[in-house]
C-alpha positions as a printed Julia matrix, in Angstrom:
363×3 Matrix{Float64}:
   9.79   23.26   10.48
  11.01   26.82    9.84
   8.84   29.51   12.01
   9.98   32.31   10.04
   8.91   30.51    6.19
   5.51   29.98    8.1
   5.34   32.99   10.34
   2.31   34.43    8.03
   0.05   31.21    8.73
   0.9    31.17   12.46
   0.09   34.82   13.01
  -3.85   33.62   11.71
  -5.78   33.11   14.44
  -7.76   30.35   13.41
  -4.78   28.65   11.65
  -1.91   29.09   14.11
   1.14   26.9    14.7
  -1.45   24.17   15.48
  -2.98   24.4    11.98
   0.91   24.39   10.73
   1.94   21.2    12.72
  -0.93   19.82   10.97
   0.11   20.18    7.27
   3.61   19.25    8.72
   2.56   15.86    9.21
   0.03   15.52    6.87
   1.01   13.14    3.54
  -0.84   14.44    0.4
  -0.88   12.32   -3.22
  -1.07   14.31   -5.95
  -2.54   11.89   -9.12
  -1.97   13.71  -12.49
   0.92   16.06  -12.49
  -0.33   17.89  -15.6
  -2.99   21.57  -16.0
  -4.14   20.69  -12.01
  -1.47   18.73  -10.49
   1.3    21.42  -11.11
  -0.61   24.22   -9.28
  -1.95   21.82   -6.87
   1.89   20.62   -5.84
   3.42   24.02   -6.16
   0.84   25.44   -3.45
   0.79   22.46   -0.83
   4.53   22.36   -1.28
   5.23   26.25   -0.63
   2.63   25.94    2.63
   4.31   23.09    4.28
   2.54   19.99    3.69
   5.24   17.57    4.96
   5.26   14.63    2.39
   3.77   14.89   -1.15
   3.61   11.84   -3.71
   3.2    12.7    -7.27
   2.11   10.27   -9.11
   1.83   10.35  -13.44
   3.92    8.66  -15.77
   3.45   11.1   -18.78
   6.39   13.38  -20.59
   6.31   16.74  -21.24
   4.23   17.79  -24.5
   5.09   21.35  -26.5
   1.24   21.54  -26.27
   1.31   21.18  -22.26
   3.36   24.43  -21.49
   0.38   27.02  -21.94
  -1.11   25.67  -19.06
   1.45   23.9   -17.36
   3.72   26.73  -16.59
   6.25   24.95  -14.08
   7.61   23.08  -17.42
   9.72   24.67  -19.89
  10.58   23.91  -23.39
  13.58   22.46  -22.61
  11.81   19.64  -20.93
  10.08   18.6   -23.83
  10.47   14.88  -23.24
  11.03   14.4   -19.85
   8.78   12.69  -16.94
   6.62   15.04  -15.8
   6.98   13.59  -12.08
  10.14   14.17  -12.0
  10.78   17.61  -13.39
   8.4    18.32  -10.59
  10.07   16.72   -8.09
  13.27   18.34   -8.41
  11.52   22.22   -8.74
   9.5    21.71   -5.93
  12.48   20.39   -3.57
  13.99   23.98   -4.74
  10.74   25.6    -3.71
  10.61   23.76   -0.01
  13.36   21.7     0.59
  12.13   20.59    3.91
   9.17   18.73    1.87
   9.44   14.85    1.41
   8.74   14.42   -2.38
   7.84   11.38   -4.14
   7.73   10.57   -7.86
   5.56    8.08   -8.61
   6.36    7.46  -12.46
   3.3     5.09  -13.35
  -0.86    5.44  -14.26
  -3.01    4.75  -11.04
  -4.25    1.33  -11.9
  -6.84   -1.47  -10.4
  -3.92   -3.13   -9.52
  -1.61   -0.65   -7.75
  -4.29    1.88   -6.39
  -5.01    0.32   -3.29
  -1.29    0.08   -2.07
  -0.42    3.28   -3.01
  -3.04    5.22   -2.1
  -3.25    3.62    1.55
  -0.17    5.38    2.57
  -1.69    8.67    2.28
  -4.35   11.2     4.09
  -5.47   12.51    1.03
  -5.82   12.36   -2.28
  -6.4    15.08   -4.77
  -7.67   13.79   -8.23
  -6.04   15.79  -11.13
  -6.58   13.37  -13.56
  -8.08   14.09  -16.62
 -10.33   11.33  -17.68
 -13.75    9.03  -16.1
 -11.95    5.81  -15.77
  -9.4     7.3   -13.55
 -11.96    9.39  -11.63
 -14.11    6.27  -10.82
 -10.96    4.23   -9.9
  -9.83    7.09   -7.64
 -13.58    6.9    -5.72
 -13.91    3.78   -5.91
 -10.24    3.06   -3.93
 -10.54    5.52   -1.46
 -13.93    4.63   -0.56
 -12.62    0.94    0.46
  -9.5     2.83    2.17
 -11.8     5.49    3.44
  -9.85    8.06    2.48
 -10.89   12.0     1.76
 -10.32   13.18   -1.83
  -9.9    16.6    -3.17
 -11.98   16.72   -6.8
 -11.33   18.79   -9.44
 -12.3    19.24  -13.69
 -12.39   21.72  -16.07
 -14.36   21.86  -19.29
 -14.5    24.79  -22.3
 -14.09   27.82  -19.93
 -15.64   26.22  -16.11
 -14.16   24.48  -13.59
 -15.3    22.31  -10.96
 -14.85   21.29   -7.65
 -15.65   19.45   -4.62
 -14.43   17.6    -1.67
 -15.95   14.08   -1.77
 -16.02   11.07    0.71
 -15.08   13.16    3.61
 -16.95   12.4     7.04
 -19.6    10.81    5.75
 -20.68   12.65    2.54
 -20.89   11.76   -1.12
 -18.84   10.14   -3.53
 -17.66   11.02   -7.31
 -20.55    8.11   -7.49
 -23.26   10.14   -6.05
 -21.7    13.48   -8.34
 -21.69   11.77  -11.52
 -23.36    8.26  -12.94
 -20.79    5.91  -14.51
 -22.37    5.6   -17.73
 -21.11    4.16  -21.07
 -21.42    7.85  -22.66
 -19.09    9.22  -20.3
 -16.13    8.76  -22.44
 -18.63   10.99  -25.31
 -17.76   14.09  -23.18
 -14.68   15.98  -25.25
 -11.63   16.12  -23.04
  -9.36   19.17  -23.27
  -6.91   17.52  -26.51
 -11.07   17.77  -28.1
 -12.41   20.82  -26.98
  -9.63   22.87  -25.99
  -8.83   25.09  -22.54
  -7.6    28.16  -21.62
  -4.27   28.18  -19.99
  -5.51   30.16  -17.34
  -8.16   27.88  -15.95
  -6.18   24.8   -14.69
  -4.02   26.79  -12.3
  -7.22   28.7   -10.74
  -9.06   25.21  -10.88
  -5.74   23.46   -9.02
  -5.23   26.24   -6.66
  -9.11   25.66   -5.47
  -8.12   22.07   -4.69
  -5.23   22.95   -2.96
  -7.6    25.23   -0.68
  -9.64   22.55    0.18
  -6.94   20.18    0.98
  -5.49   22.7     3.69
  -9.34   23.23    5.24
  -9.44   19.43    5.38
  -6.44   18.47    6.28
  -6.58   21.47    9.28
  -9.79   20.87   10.28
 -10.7    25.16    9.54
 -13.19   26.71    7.67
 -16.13   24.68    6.13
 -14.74   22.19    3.33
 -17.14   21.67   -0.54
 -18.27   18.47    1.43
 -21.84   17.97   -0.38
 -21.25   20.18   -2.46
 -20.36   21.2    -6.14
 -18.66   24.48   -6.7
 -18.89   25.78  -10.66
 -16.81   28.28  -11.46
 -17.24   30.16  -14.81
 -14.33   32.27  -15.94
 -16.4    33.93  -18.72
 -19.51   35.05  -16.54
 -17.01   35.34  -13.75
 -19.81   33.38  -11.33
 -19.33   30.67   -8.91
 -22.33   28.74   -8.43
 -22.72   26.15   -5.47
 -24.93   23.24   -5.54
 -25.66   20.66   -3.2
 -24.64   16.64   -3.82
 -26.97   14.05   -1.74
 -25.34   11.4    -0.67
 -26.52    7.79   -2.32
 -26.08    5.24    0.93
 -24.87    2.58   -2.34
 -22.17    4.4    -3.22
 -20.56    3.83    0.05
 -20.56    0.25   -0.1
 -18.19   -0.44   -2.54
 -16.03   -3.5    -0.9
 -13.35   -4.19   -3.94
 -12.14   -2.51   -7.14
 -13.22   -3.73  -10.69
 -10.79   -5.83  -12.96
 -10.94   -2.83  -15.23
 -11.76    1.12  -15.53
 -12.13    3.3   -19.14
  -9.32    4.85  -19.04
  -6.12    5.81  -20.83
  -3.69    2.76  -21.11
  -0.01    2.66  -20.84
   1.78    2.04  -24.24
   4.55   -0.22  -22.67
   1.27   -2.39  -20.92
  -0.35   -3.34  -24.62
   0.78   -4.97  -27.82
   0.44   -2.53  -30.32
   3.18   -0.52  -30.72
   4.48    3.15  -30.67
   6.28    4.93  -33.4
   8.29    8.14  -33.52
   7.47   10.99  -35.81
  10.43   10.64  -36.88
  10.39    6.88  -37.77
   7.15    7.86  -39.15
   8.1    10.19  -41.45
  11.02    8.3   -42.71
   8.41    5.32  -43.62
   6.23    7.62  -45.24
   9.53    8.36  -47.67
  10.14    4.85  -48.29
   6.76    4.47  -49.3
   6.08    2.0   -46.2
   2.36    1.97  -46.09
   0.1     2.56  -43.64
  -4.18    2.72  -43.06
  -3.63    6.28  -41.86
  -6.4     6.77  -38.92
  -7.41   10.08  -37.56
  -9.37    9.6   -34.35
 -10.07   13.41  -33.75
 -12.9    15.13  -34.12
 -15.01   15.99  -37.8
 -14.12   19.44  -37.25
 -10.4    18.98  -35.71
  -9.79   16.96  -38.7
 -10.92   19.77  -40.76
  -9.1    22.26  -39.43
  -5.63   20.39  -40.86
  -4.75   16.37  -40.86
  -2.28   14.47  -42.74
  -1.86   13.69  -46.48
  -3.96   10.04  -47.32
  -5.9    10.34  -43.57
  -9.17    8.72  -43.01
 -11.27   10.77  -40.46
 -13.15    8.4   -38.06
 -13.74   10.03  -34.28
 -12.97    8.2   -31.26
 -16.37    7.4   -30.02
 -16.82    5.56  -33.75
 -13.25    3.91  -33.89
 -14.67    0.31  -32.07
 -18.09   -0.2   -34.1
 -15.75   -0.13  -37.53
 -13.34   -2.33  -37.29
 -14.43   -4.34  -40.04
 -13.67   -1.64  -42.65
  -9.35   -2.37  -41.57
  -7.24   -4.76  -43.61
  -5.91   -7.06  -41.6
  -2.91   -7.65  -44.38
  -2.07   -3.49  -43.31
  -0.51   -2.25  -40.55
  -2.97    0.4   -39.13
  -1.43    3.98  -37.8
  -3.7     5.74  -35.56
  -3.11    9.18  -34.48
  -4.78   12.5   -32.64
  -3.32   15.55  -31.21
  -1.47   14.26  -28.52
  -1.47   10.41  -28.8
  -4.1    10.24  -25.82
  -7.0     9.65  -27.67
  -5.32    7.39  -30.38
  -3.92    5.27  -27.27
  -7.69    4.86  -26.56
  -8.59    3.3   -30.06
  -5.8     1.49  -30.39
  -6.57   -0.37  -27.28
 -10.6    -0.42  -28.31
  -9.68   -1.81  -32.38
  -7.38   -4.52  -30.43
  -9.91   -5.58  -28.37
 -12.43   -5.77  -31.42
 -10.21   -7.63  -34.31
  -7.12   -9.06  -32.6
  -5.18  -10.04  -35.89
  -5.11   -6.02  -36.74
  -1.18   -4.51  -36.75
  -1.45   -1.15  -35.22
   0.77    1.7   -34.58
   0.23    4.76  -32.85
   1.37    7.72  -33.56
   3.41    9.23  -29.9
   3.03   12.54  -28.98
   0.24   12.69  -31.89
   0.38   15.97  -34.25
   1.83   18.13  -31.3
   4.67   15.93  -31.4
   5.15   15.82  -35.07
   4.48   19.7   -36.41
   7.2    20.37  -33.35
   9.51   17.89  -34.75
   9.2    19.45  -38.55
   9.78   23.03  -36.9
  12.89   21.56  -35.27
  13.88   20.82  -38.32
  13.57   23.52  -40.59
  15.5    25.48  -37.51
């Protein structure tokens, strides 16, 4: 450990080398290397957290680099875990870094997870969030939790010494997956690094044992009002009794896990040319879809896609596609589920990835 790189912490007297030691040999995992996992990383890396696991297995998007400012455009492409990996071993070399390249799933959450003191959720969806609780809960493991919606953020440290869950925050309901997400509604590039740095806050005060951790509580930031508002989480004694993961969480699904396939826009457009025809699905929102779609689209939102599945040709291959391929992933998997004879596509990297592939090409 290098005194002089930490000389600023040590001189705190209620931090001190003994707080340093501490981070030294603390293990953090990171899940989500995207709006809250980039400041997260960069901050626990720079203050000497001693091993880090990052663990995503998305690519750089055109549309991510607003508010994931560690990327550049020239990594359009490339796994986010490890473009990270290899800036933050420039940044702290001394740091054990490990790219994770894969989605936290039921069946690889407990293993990976175990190895770890704490976990900071920067994922950006329910299903992951309630697979996150649910596994450190069994592993009894802190976690560091963190969301962002229009122009709030939220936080709070859950499952630590006794207190409440993501359970006890939030409900699973069915409606959860209702809520827009940030491809829907939109976000300010500012938010996700103030909203990441919070959780990296927390993490030190829990991992140090200073200061007095968002145990119990919620903290709501709103950039707008510029207010923080603090409200208190009871604990539900149920919530802590959760013995063994479920077969299955809502979440987004890895293409290379399912049988419908992904096409380039490239591939796409060149089908398009050779008159290769497609039941062209647009699973954005009414007013997204207004705002500019493709030629011969049918609108029909996500939270519609499963109940009408009967209105697709089976004899047609269907193309589904959104603004980043998230939410398309998500109806593809829900229509396949539904009618199991359908031939689906979807479209990767959605209409980020396309518009930025025409603009390439007119350059």
């Amino acid at each position: 450990m290098s005194l002089i790189r930490y000389q600023k912490h040590i001189k705190l007297k209620s931090f001190g080398k003994d707080g340093q030691d501490k981070l030294t040999k603390s293990k953090v995992l990171i899940i989500g290397a995207g709006g809250l996992g980039t400041p997260a990383s960069q901050y626990l890396n720079g203050i000497g957290v001693g091993t880090i696991g990052l663990m995503d297995n998305d690519v750089i998007d055109h549309s991510n680099l607003a508010r994931q400012t560690l990327f550049n455009p020239s990594e359009v492409d490339r796994q986010k875990t490890e473009v990270l990996v290899q800036k933050l071993q420039q940044q702290n070399p001394d740091t054990k870094l490990m790219a994770i390249q894969d989605f936290l799933t039921p069946e690889n959450a407990l293993e990976t997870i175990a190895g770890y003191d704490l976990v900071i959720d920067a994922s950006d969806n329910f299903g992951t969030r309630y697979l996150v609780n649910d596994a450190c809960v069994i592993l009894d493991k802190p976690f560091i939790y963190g969301a962002l919606h229009d122009f709030e953020g939220q936080v709070s440290v859950l499952n630590y010494k006794g207190g409440p869950t993501y359970r006890c925050l939030f409900q699973e309901s069915d409606q959860n997956h209702m809520i827009p997400n940030c491809d829907e509604n939109g976000i300010l590039g500012v938010l996700p690094a103030l909203i990441g740095t919070y959780q990296a806050i927390e993490a030190v005060k829990v991992l140090t044992g200073i200061g007095e951790p968002l145990s119990g509580k919620l903290l709501i930031i709103d950039t707008l009002a510029q207010t923080h508002l603090k409200i208190g989480v009871p604990v539900n004694p149920e919530n802590k009794n959760i013995n063994k993961l479920k077969d299955h969480y809502k979440q987004p699904v890895c293409a290379n896990k399912t049988s419908f396939q992904e096409i380039k826009p490239e591939e796409f457009l060149a089908r398009q040319k050779d008159k290769d025809g497609f039941q062209l699905i647009d699973v954005r929102s009414e007013v997204e879809f207004r705002l500019g779609h493709l030629n011969n689209a049918t609108n029909i939102p996500l939270q519609e896609i499963q109940h009408r599945y009967r209105e697709f040709s089976t004899k047609t291959p269907i193309l589904l596609v959104c603004q980043s391929g998230k939410r398309s992933l998500q109806a593809a998997q829900l229509l396949q589920k539904a009618q199991a004879d359908l031939t689906i596509f979807n479209l990767q990297g959605g209409m980020n990835q396309l518009n930025a592939f025409q603009e390439n090409k007119l350059q």
